[in-house]
C-alpha positions as CSV (number, residue, x, y, z in Angstrom):
1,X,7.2,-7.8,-25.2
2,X,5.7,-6.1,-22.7
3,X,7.2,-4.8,-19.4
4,X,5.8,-4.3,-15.9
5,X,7.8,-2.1,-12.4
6,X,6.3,-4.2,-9.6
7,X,7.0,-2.3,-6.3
8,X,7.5,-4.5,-3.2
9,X,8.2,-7.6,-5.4
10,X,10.1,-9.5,-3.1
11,X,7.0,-11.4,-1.2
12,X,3.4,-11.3,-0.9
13,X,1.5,-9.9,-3.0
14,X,4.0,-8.7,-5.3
15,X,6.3,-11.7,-5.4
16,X,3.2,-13.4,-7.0
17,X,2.4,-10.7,-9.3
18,X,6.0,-11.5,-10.6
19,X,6.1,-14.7,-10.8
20,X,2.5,-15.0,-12.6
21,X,3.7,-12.1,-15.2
22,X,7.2,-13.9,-15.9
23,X,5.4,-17.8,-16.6
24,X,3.2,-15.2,-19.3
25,X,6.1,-13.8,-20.7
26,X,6.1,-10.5,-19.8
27,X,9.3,-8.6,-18.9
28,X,9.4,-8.0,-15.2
29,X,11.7,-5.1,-13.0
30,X,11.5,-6.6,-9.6
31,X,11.6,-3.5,-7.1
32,X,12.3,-4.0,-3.5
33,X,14.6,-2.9,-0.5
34,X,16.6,-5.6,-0.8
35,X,16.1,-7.6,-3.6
36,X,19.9,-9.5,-3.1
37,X,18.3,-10.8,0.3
38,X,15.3,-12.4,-1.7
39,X,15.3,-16.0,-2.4
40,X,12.6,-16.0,-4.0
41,X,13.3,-13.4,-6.5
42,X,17.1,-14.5,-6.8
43,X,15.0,-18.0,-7.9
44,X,12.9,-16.3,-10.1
45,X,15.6,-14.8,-12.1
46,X,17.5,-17.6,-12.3
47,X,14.5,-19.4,-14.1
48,X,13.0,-16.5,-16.2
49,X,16.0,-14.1,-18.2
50,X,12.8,-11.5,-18.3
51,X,13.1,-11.2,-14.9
52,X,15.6,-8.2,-13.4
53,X,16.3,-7.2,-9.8
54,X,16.1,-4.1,-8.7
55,X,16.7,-2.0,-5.4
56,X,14.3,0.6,-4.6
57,X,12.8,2.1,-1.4
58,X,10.1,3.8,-1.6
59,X,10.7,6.1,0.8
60,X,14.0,7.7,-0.1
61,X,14.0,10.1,-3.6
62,X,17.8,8.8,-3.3
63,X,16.9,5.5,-4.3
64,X,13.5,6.4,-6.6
65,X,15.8,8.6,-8.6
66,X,18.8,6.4,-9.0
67,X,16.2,4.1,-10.5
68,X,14.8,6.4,-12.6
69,X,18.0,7.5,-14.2
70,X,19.1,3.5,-14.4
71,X,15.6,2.8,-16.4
72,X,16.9,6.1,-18.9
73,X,13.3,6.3,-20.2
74,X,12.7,2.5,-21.0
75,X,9.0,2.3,-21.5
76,X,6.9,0.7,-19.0
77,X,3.7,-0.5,-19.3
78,X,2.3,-1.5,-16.1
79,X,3.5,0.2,-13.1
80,X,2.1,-2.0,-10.0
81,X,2.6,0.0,-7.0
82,X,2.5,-3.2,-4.4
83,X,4.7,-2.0,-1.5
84,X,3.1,-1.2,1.8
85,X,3.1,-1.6,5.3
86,X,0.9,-2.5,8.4
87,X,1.8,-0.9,11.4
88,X,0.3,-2.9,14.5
89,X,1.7,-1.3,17.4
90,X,0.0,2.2,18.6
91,X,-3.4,1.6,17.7
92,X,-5.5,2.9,20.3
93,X,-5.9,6.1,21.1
94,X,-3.7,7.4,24.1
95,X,-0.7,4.9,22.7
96,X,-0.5,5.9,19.1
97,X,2.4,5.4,17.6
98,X,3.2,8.5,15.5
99,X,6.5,6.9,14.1
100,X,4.5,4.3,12.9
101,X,1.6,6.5,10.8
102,X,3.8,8.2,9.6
103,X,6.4,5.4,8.1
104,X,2.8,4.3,6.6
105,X,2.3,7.3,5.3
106,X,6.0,7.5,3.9
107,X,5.3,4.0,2.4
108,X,1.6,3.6,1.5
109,X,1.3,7.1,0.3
110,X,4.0,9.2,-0.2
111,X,6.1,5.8,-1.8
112,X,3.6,5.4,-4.7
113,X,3.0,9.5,-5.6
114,X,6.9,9.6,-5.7
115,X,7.4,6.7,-7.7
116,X,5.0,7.4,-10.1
117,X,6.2,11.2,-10.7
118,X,10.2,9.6,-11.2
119,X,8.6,7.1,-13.5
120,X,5.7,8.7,-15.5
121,X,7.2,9.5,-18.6
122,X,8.7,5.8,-18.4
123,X,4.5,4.8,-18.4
124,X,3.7,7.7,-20.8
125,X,6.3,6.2,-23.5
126,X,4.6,2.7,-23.6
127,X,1.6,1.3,-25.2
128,X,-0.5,0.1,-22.3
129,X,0.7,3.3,-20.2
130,X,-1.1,1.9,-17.1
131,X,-0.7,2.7,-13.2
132,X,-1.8,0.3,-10.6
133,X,-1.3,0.3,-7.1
134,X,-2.6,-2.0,-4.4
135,X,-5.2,-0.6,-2.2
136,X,-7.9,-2.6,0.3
137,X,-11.6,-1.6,1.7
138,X,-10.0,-1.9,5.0
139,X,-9.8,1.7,3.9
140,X,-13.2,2.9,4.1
141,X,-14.1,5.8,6.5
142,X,-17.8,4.3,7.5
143,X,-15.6,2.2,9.8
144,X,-17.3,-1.4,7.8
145,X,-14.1,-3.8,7.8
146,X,-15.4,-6.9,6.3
147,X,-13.3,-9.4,5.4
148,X,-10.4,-7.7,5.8
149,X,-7.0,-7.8,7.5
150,X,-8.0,-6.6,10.4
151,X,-11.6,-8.0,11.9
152,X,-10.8,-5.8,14.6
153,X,-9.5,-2.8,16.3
154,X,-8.8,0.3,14.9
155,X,-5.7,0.3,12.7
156,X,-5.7,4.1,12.6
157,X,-2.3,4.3,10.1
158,X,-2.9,1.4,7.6
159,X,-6.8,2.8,7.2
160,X,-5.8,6.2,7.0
161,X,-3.0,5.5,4.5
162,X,-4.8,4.1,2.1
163,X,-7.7,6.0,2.5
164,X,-5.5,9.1,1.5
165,X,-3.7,6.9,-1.6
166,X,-7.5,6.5,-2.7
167,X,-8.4,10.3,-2.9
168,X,-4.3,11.0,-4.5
169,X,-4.9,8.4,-7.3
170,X,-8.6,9.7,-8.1
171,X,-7.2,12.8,-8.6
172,X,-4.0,11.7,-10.8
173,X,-6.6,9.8,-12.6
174,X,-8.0,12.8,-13.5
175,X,-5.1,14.6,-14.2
176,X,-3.6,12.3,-16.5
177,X,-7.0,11.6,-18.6
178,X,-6.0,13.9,-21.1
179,X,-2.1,11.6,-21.9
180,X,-4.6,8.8,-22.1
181,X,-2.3,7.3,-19.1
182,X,-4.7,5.1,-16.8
183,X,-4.5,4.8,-13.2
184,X,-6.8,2.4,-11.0
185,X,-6.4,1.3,-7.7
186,X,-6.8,-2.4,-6.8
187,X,-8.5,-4.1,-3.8
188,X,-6.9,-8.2,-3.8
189,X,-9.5,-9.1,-1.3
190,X,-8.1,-10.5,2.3
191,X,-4.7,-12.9,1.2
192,X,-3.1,-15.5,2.8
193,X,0.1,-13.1,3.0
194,X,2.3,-12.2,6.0
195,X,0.2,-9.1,6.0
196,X,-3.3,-10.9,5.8
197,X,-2.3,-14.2,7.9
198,X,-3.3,-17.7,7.6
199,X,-7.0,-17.1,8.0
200,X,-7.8,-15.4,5.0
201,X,-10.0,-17.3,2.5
202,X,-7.8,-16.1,-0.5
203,X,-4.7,-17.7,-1.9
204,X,-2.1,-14.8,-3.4
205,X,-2.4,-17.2,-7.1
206,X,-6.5,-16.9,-6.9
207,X,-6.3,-12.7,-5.6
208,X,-3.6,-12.1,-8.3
209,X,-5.1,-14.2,-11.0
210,X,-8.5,-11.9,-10.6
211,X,-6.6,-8.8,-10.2
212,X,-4.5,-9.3,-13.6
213,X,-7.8,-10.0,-15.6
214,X,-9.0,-6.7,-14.3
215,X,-5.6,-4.9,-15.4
216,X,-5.9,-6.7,-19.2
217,X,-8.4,-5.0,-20.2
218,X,-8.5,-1.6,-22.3
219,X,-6.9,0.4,-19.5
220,X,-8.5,3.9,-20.0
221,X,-12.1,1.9,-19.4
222,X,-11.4,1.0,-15.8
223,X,-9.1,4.2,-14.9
224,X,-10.2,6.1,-12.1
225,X,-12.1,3.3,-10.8
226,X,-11.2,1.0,-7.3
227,X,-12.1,-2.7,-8.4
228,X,-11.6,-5.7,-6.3
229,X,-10.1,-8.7,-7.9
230,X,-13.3,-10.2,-8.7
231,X,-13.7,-6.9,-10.6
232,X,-16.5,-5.8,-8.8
233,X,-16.5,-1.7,-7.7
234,X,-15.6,-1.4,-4.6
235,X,-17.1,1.4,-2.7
236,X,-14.9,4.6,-1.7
């Protein structure tokens, strides 16, 4: 059986990447802050015994570590970094919110470098040993936004976040080339999610449907790549 770490599991994004991995079978360790507080998940568990709960923030080496030493070196084969934050206050220069970037920093950024470093040997002892993490072309410095998130204004923090967790995976890609452990970075397209709001022309089932057929296949192929979940490159 294969296992997958899904980070931020308890909605969105994530919470579908659970669900859509337990109905195949898969074993799934369902990361978030407070996963006890999740109905959803609580739900999930109760229906699939593959399923386990986990706590984890991101953002504290407290909790990353605690995880770590609970996981003793169980292999992993997917680790889906999905947690992350939108800051939406401070974006305009001569109001930023400083607090904010840099909790989106803490969480988009620093959240999926420190989980992966607790975790790698986790990946490294597995078959598929395969990194993943959620990024968006919201990102992109030429300041094109698409269909995004955000049609407009400036979103300084998110952009700048993920723009960052683009260059630090491209370079762990590289880096771990020679352990033949992949790492890719995901763009789910703009998701009816809290995050992307009811506008968005994607469902979360459609977005994470695309995105798993892009993870299934042979993993060292697509590493160091950012593919959308149509599987199309996506520009840096």
């Amino acid at each position: 059986m294969s296992t997958i770490l899904i980070t931020g599991a308890n909605r969105g994004l994530g919470l579908e990447f659970a669900h859509q991995y337990a109905a195949d079978g898969w074993e799934v360790l369902a990361a978030s802050r407070q996963p006890e507080m999740s109905a959803d998940l609580k739900q999930l568990a109760a229906q699939h015994p593959t399923v386990g709960l986990h706590r984890l923030d991101v953002t504290d080496e407290e909790f990353v570590q605690d995880l770590a030493d609970k996981l003793d070196g169980k292999p992993i084969d997917v680790l889906l970094h999905s947690s992350g934050i939108y800051p939406r206050e401070g974006q305009h220069i001569g109001e930023i919110d400083y607090d904010g970037w840099r909790e989106a920093m803490e969480t988009n950024l620093f959240g999926v470098m420190r989980v992966t470093e607790a975790l790698l040997e986790n990946v490294a002892a597995s078959q598929r040993k395969q990194i993943a993490a959620i990024s968006t072309s919201l990102s992109l410095l030429c300041g094109v936004q698409g269909g995004s998130v955000a049609q407009a204004g400036t979103s300084y923090q998110y952009r700048s976040s993920k723009t960052a967790l683009n260059m630090a995976l491209s370079i762990l890609a590289k880096e771990l080339e020679p352990r033949g452990i992949s790492v890719v970075l995901l763009d789910p397209g703009w998701v009816k999610t809290d995050m992307g709001g009811a506008h968005a022309p994607l469902s979360p089932q459609e977005s994470i449907a695309g995105m798993r057929k892009v993870l299934a296949g042979k993993p060292m192929e697509i590493s160091g790549k950012f593919l959308g979940h149509d599987g199309v490159p996506r520009p840096w």
